[in-house]
Biopython code that builds the backbone (N, CA, C, O; Angstrom):
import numpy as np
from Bio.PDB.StructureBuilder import StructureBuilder

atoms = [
    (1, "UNK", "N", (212.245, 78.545, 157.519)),
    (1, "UNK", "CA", (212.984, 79.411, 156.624)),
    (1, "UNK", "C", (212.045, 79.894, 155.527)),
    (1, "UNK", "O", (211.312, 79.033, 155.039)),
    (2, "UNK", "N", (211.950, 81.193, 155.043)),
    (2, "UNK", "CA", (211.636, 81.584, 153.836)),
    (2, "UNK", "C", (212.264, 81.655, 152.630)),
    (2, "UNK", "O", (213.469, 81.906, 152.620)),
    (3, "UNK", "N", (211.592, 81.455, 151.468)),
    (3, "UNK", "CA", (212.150, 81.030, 150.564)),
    (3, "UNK", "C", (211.077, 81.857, 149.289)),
    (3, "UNK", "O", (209.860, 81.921, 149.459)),
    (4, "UNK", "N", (211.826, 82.493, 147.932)),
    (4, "UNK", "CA", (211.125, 83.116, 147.535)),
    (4, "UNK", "C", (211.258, 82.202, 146.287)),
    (4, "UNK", "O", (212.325, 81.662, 145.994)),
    (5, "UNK", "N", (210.081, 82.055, 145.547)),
    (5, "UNK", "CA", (209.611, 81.523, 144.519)),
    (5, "UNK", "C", (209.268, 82.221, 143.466)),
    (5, "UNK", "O", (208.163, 82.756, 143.376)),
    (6, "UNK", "N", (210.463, 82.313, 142.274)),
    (6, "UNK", "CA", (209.993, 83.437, 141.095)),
    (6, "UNK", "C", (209.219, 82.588, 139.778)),
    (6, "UNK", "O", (209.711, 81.581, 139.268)),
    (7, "UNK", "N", (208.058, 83.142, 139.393)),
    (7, "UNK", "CA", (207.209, 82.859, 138.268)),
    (7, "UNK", "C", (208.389, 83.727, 137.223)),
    (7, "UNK", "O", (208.999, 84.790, 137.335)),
    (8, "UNK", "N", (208.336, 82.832, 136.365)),
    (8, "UNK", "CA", (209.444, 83.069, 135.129)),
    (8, "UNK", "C", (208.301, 82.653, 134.077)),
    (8, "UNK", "O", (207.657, 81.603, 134.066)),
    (9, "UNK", "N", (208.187, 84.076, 132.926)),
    (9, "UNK", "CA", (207.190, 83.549, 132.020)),
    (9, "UNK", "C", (207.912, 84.060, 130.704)),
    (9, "UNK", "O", (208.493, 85.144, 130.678)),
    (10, "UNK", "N", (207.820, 83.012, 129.365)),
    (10, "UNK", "CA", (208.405, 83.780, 128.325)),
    (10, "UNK", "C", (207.014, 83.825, 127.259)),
    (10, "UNK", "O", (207.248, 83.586, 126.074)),
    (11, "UNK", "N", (205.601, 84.120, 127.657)),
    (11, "UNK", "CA", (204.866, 84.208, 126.913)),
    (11, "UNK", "C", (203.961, 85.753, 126.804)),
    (11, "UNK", "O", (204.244, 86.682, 127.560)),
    (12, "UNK", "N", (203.097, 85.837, 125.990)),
    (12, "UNK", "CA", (202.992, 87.640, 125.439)),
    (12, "UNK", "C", (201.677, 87.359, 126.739)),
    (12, "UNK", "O", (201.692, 87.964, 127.811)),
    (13, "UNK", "N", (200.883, 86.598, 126.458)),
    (13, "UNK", "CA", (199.505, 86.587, 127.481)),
    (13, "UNK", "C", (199.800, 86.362, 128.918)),
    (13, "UNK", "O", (200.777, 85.716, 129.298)),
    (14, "UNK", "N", (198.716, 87.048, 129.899)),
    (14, "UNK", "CA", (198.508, 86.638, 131.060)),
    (14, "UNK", "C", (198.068, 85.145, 130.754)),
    (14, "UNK", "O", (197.992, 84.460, 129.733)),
    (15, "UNK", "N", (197.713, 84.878, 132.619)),
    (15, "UNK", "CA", (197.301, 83.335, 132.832)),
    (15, "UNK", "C", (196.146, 83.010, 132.086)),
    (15, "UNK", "O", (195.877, 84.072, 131.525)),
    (16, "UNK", "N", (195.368, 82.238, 131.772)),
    (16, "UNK", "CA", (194.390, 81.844, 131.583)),
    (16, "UNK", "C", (193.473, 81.617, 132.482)),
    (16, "UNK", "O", (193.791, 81.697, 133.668)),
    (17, "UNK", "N", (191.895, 81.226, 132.037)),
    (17, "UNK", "CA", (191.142, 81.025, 133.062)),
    (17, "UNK", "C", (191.592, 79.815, 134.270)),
    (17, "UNK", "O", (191.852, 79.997, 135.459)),
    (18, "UNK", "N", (191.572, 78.542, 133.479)),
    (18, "UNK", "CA", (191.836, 77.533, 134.109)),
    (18, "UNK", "C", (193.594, 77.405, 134.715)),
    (18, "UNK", "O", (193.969, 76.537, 135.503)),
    (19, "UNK", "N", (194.417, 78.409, 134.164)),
    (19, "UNK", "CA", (195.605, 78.504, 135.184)),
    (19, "UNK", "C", (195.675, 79.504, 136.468)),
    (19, "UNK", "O", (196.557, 79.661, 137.312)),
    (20, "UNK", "N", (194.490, 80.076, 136.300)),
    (20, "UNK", "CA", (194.231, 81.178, 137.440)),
    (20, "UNK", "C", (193.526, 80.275, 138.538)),
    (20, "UNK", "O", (193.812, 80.326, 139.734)),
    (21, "UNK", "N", (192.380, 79.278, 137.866)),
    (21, "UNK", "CA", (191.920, 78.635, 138.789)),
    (21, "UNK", "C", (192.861, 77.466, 139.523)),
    (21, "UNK", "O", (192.519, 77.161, 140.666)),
    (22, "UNK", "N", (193.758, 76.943, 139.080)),
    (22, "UNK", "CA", (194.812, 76.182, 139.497)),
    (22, "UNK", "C", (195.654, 76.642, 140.591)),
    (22, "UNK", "O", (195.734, 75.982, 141.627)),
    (23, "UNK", "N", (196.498, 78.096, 140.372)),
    (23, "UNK", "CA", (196.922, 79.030, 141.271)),
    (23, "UNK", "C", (195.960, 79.216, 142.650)),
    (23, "UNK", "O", (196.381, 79.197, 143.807)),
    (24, "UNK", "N", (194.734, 79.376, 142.274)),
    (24, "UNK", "CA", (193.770, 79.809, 143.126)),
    (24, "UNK", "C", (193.837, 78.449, 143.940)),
    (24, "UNK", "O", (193.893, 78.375, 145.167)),
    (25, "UNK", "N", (193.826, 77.626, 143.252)),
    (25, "UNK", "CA", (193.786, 76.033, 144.369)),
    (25, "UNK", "C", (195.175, 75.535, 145.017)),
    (25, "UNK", "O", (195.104, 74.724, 145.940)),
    (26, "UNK", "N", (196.346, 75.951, 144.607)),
    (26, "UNK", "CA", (197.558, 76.249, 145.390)),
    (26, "UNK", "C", (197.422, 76.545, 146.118)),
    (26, "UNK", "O", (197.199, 75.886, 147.133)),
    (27, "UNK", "N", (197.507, 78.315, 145.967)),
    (27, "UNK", "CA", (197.760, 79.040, 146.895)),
    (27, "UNK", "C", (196.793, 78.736, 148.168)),
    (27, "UNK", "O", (197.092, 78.828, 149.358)),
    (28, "UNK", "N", (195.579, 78.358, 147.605)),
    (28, "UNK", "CA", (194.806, 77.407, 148.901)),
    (28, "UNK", "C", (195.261, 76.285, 149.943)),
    (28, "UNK", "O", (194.978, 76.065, 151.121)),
    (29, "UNK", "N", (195.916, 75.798, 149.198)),
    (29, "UNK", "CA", (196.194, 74.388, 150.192)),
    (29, "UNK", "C", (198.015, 75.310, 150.590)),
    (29, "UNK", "O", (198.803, 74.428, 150.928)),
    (30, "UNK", "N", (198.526, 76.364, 150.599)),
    (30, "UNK", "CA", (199.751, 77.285, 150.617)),
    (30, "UNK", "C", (199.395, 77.523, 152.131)),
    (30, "UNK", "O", (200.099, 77.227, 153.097)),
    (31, "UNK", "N", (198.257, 78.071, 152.136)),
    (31, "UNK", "CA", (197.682, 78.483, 153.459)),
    (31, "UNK", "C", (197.117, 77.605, 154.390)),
    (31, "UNK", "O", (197.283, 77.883, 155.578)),
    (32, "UNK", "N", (196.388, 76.448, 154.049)),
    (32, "UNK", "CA", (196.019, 75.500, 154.477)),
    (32, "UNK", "C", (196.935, 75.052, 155.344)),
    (32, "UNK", "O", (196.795, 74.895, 156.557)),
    (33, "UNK", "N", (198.013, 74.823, 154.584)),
    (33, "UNK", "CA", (199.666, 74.040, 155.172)),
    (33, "UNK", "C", (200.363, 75.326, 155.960)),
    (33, "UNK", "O", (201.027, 74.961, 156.930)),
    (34, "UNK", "N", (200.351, 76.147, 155.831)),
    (34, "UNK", "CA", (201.412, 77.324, 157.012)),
    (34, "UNK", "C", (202.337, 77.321, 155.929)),
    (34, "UNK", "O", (203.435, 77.412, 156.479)),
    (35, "UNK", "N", (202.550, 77.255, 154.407)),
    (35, "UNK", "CA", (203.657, 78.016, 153.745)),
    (35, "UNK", "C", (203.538, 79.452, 153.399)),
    (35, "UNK", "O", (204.526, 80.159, 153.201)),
    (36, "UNK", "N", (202.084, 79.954, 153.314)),
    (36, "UNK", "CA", (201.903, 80.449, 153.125)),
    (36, "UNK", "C", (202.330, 81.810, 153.716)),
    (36, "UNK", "O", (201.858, 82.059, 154.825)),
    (37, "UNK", "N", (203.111, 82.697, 153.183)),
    (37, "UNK", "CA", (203.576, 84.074, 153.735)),
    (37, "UNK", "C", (203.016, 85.710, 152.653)),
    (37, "UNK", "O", (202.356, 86.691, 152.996)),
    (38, "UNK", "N", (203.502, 85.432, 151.645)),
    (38, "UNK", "CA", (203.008, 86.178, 150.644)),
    (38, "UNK", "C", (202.705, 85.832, 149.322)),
    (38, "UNK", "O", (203.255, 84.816, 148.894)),
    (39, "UNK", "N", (201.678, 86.676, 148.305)),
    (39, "UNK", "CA", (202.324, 86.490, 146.727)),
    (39, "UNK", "C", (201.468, 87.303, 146.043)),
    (39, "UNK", "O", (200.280, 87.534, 146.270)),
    (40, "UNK", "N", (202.230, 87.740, 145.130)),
    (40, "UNK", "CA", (201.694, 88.175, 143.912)),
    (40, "UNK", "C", (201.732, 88.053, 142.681)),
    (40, "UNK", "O", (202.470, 87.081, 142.514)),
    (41, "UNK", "N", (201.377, 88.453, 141.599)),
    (41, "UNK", "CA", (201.101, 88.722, 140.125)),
    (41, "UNK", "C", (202.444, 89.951, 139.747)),
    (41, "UNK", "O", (203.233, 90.194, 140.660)),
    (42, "UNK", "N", (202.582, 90.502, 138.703)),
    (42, "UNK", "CA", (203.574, 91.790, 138.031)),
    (42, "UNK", "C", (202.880, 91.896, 137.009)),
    (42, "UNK", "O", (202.262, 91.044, 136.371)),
    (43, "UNK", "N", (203.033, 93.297, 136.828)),
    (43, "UNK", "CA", (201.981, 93.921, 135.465)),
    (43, "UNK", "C", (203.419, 93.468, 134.482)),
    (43, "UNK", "O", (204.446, 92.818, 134.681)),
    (44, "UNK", "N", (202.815, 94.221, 133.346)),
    (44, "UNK", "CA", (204.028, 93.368, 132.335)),
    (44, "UNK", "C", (205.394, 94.146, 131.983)),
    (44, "UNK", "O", (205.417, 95.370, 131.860)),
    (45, "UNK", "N", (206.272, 93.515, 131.868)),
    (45, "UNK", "CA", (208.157, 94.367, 131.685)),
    (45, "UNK", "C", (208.203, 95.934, 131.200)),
    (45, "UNK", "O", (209.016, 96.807, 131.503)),
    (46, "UNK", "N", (206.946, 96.001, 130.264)),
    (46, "UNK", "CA", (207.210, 97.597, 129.617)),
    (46, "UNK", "C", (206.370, 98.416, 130.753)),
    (46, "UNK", "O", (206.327, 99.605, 130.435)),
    (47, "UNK", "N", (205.720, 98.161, 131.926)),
    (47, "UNK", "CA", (205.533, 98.821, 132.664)),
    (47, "UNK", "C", (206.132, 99.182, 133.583)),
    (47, "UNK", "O", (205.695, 99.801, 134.553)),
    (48, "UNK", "N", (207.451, 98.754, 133.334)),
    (48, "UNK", "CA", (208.436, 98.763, 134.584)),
    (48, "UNK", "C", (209.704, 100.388, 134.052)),
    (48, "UNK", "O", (210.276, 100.851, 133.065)),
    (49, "UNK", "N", (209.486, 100.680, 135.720)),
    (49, "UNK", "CA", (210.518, 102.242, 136.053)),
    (49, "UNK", "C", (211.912, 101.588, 136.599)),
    (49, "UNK", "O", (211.994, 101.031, 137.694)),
    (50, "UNK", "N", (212.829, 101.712, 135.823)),
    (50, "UNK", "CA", (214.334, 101.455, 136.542)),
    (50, "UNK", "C", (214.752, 103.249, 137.008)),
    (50, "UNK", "O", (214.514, 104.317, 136.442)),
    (51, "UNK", "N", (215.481, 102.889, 138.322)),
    (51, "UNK", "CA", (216.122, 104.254, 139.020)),
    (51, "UNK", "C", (217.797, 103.698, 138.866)),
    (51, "UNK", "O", (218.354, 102.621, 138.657)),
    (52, "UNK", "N", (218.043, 104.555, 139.010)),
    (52, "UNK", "CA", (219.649, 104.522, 139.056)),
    (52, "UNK", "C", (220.146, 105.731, 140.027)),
    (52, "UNK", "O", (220.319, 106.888, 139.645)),
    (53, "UNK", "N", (220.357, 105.226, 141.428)),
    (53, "UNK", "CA", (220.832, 106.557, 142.264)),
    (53, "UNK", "C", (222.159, 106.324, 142.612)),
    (53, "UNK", "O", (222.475, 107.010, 143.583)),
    (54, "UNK", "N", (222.932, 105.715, 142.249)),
    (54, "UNK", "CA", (224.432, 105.523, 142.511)),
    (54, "UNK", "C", (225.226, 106.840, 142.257)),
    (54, "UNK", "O", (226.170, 106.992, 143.032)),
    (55, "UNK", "N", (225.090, 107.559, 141.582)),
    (55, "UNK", "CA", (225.873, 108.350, 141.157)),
    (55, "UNK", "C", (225.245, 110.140, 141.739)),
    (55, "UNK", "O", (224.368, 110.071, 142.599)),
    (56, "UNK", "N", (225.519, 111.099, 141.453)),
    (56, "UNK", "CA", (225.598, 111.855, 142.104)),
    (56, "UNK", "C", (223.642, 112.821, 141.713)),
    (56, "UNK", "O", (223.116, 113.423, 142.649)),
    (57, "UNK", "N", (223.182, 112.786, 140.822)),
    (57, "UNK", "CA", (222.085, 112.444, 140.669)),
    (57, "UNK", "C", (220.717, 111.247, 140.312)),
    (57, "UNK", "O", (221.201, 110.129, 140.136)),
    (58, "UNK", "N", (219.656, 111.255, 140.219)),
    (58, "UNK", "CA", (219.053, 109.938, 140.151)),
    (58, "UNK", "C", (218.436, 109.323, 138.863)),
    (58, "UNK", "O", (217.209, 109.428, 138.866)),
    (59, "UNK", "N", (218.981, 108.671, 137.695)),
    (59, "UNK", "CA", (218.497, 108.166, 136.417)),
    (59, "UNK", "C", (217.298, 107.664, 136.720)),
    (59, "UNK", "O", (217.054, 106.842, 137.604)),
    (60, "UNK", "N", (216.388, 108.275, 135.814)),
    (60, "UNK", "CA", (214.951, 107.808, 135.667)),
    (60, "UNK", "C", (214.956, 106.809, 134.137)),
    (60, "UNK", "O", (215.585, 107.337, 133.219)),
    (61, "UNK", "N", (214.388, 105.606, 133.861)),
    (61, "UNK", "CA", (214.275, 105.166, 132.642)),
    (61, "UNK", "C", (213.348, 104.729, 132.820)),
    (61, "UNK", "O", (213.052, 104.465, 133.986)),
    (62, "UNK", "N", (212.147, 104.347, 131.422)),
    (62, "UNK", "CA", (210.814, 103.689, 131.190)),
    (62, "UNK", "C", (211.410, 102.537, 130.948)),
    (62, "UNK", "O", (212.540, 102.380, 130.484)),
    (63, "UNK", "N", (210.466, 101.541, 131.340)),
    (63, "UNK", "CA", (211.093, 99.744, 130.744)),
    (63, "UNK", "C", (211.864, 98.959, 131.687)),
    (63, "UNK", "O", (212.565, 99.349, 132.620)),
    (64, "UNK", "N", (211.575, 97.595, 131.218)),
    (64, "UNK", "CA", (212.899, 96.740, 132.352)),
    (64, "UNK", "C", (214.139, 96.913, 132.278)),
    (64, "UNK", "O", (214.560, 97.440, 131.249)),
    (65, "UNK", "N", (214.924, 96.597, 133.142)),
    (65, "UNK", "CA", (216.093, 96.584, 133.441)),
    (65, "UNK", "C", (216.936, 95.351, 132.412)),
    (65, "UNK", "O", (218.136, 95.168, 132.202)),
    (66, "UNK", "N", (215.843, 94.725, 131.971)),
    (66, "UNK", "CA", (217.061, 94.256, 131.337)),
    (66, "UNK", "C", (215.940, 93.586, 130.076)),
    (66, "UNK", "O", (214.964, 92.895, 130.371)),
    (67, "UNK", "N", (216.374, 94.005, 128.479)),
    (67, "UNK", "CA", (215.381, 93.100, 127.355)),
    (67, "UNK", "C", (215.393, 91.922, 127.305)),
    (67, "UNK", "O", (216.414, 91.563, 126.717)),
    (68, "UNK", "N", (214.625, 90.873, 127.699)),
    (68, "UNK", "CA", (214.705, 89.659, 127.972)),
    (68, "UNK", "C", (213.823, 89.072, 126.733)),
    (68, "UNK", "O", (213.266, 89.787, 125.900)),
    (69, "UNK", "N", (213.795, 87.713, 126.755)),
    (69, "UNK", "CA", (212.280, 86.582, 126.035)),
    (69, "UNK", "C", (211.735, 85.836, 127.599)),
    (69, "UNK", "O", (210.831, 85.020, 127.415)),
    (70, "UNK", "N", (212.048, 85.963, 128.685)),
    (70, "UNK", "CA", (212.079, 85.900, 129.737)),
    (70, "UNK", "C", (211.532, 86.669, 130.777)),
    (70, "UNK", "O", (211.318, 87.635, 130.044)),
    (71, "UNK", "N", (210.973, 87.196, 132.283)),
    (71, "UNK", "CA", (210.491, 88.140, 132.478)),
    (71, "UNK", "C", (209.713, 87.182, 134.103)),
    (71, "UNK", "O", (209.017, 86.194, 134.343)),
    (72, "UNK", "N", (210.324, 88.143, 134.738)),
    (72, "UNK", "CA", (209.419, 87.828, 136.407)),
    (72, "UNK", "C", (208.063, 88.347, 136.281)),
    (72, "UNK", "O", (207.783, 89.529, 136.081)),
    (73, "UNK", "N", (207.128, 87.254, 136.431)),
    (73, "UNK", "CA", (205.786, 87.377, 136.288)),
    (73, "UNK", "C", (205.109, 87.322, 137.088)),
    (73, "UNK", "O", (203.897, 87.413, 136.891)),
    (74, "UNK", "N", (205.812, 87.093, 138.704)),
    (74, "UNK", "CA", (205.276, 86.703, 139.951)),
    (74, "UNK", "C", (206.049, 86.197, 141.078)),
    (74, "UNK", "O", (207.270, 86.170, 140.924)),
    (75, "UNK", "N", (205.593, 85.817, 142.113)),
    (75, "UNK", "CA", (206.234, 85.411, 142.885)),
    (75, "UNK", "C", (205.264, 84.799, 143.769)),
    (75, "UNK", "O", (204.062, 84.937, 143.545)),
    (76, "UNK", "N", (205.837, 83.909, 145.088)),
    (76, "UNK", "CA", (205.223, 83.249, 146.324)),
    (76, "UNK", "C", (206.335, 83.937, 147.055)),
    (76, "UNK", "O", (207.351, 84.091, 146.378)),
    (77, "UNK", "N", (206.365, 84.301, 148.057)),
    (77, "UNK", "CA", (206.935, 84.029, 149.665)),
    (77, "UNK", "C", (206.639, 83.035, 150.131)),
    (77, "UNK", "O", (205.457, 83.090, 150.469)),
    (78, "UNK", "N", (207.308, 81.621, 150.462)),
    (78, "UNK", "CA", (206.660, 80.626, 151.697)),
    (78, "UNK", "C", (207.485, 80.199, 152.385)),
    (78, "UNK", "O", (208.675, 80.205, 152.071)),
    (79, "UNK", "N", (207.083, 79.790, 153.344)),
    (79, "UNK", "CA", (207.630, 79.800, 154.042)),
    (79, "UNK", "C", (208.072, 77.619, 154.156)),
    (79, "UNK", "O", (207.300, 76.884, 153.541)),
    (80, "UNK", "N", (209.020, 77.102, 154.780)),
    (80, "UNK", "CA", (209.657, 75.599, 154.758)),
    (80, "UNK", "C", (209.925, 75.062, 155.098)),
    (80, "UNK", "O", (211.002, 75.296, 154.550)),
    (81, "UNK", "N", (210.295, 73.631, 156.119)),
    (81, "UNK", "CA", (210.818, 73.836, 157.225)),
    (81, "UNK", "C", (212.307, 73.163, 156.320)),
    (81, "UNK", "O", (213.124, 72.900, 157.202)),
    (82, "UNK", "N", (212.677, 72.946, 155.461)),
    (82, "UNK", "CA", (213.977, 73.292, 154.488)),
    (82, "UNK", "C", (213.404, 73.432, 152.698)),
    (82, "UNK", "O", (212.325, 73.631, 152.140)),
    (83, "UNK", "N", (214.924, 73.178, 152.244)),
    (83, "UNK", "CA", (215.092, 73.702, 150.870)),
    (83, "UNK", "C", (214.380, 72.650, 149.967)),
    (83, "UNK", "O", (214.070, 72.949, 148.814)),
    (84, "UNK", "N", (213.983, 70.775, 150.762)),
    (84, "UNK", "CA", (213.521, 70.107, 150.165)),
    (84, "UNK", "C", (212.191, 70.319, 150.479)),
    (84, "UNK", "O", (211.411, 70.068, 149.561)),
    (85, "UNK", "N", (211.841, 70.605, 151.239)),
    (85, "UNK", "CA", (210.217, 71.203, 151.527)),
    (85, "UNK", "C", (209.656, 72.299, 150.007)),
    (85, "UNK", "O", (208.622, 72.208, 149.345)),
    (86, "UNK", "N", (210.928, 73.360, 149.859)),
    (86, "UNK", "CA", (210.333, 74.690, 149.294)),
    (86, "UNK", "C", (210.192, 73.846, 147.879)),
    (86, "UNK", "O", (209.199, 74.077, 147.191)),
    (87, "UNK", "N", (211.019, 73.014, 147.493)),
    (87, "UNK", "CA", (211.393, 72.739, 146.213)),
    (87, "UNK", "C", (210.405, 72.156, 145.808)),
    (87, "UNK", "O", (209.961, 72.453, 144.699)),
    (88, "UNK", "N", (209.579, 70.828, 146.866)),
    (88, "UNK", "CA", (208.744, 70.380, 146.220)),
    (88, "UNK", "C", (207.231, 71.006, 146.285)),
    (88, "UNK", "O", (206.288, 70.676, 145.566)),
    (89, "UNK", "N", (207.232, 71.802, 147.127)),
    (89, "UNK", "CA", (206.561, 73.001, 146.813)),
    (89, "UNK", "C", (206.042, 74.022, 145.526)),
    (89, "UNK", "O", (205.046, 74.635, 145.141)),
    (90, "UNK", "N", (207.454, 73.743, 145.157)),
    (90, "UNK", "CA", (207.688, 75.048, 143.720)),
    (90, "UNK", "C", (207.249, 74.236, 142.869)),
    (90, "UNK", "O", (206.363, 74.648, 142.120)),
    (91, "UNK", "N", (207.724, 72.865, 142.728)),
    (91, "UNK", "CA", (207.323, 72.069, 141.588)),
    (91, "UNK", "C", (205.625, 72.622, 141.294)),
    (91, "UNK", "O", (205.190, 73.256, 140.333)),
    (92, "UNK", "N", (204.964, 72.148, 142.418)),
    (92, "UNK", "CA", (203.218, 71.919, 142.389)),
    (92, "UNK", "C", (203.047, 73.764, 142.221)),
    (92, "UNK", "O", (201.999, 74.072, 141.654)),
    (93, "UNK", "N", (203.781, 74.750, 142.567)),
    (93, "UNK", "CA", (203.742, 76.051, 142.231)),
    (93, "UNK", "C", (203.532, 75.752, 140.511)),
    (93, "UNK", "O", (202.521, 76.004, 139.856)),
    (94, "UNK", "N", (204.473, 75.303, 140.153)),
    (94, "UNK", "CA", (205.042, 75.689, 138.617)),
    (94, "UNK", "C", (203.919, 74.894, 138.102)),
    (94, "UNK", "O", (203.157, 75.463, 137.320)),
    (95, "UNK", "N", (203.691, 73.651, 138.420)),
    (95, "UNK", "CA", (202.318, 72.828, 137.432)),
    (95, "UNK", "C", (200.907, 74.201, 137.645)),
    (95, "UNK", "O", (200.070, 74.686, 136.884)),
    (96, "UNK", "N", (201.189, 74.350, 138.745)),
    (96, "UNK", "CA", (199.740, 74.918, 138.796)),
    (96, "UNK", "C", (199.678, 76.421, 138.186)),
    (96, "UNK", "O", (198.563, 76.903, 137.987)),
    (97, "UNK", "N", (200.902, 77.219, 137.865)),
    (97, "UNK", "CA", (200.575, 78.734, 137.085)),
    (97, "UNK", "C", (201.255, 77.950, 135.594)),
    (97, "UNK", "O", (201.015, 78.594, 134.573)),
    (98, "UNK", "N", (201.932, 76.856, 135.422)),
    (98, "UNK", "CA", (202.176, 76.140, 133.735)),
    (98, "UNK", "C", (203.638, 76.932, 133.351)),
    (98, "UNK", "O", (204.344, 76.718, 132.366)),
    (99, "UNK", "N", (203.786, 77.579, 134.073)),
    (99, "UNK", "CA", (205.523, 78.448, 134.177)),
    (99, "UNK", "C", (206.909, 77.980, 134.825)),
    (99, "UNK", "O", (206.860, 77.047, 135.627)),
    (100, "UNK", "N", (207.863, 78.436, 134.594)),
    (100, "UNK", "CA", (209.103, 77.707, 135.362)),
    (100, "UNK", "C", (209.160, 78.621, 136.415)),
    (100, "UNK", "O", (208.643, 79.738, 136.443)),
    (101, "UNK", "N", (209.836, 78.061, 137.294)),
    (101, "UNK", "CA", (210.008, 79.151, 138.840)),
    (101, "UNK", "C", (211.393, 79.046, 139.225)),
    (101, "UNK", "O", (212.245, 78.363, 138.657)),
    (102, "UNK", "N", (211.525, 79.670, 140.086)),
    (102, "UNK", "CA", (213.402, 80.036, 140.515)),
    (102, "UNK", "C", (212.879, 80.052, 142.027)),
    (102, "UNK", "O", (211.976, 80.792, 142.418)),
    (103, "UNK", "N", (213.579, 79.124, 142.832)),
    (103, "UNK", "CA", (213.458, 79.123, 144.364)),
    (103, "UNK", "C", (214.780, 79.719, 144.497)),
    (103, "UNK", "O", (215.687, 79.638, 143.668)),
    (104, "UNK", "N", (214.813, 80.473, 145.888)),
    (104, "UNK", "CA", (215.668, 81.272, 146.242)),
    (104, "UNK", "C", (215.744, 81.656, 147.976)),
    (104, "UNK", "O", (215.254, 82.697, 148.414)),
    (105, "UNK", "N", (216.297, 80.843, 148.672)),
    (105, "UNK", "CA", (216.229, 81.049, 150.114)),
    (105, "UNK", "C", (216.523, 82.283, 150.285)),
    (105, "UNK", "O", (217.293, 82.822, 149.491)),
    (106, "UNK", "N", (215.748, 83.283, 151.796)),
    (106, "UNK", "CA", (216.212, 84.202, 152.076)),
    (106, "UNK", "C", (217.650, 84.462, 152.862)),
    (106, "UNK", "O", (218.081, 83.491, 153.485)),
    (107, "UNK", "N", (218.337, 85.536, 152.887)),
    (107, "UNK", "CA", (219.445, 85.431, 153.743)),
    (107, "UNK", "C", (219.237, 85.452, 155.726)),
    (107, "UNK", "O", (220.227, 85.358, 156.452)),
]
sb = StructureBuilder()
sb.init_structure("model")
sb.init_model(0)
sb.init_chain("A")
sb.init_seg("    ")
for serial, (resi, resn, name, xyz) in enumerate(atoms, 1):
    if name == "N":
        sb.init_residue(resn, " ", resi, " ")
    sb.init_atom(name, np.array(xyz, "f"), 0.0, 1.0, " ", f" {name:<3s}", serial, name[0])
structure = sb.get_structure()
C-alpha cells in the first residue's frame, strides 16, 4: 500500500545543513528498503497559485489557500506493507527533516 507522508513545518527557514544531510540518509536507506516511491521539497506558501474553477469562470489568486503558522513543506510517497510499517517509517522521516509529518494512506 502507499501511503503519503506530509512534512508539516511552522518555521520561516529552510532545512539546514545537517537536516538536509539526515533526509539525504533516509531517503537512502527509503530506497535501500523498497519504500521508496517518491518525494519532494515545496518552495514556500507565498509562492503558491490557488485556481478556483467551480463556477462558471476560473479564479486566479496569489498565495496559499489557506493563512496558516503551519504549512506543507514536503512530502514522501512510500510505499508499506501496512499502516504500522508507514508509521514507523514517518517517525524516522520526522527525526530526520526535525518536522512533524501527517501519514495518510492512499485510496
Amino acid at each position: 500500500m502507499q501511503y503519503l507522508v506530509s512534512v508539516i513545518d511552522d518555521t520561516a527557514g529552510l532545512a539546514t545543513p545537517d537536516e538536509m544531510a539526515a533526509i539525504d540518509v533516509f531517503n537512502g536507506r527509503l530506497e535501500a528498503a523498497g519504500h521508496w516511491v517518491f518525494a519532494g521539497g515545496l518552495a514556500a506558501p507565498g509562492s503558491a497559485t490557488v485556481i478556483d474553477n467551480r463556477g462558471g469562470e476560473a479564479m486566479v489568486t496569489d498565495g496559499p489557500f489557506l493563512e496558516s503558522k503551519e504549512y506543507l513543506a514536503g512530502f514522501w510517497i512510500i510505499q508499506a506493507a501496512d499502516l504500522d510499517v508507514a508509521l514507523k517509517l514517518a517517525a524516522e522521516g520526522s527525526r530526520a527533516c526535525n518536522r512533524k509529518v501527517e501519514v495518510r494512506p492512499f485510496r
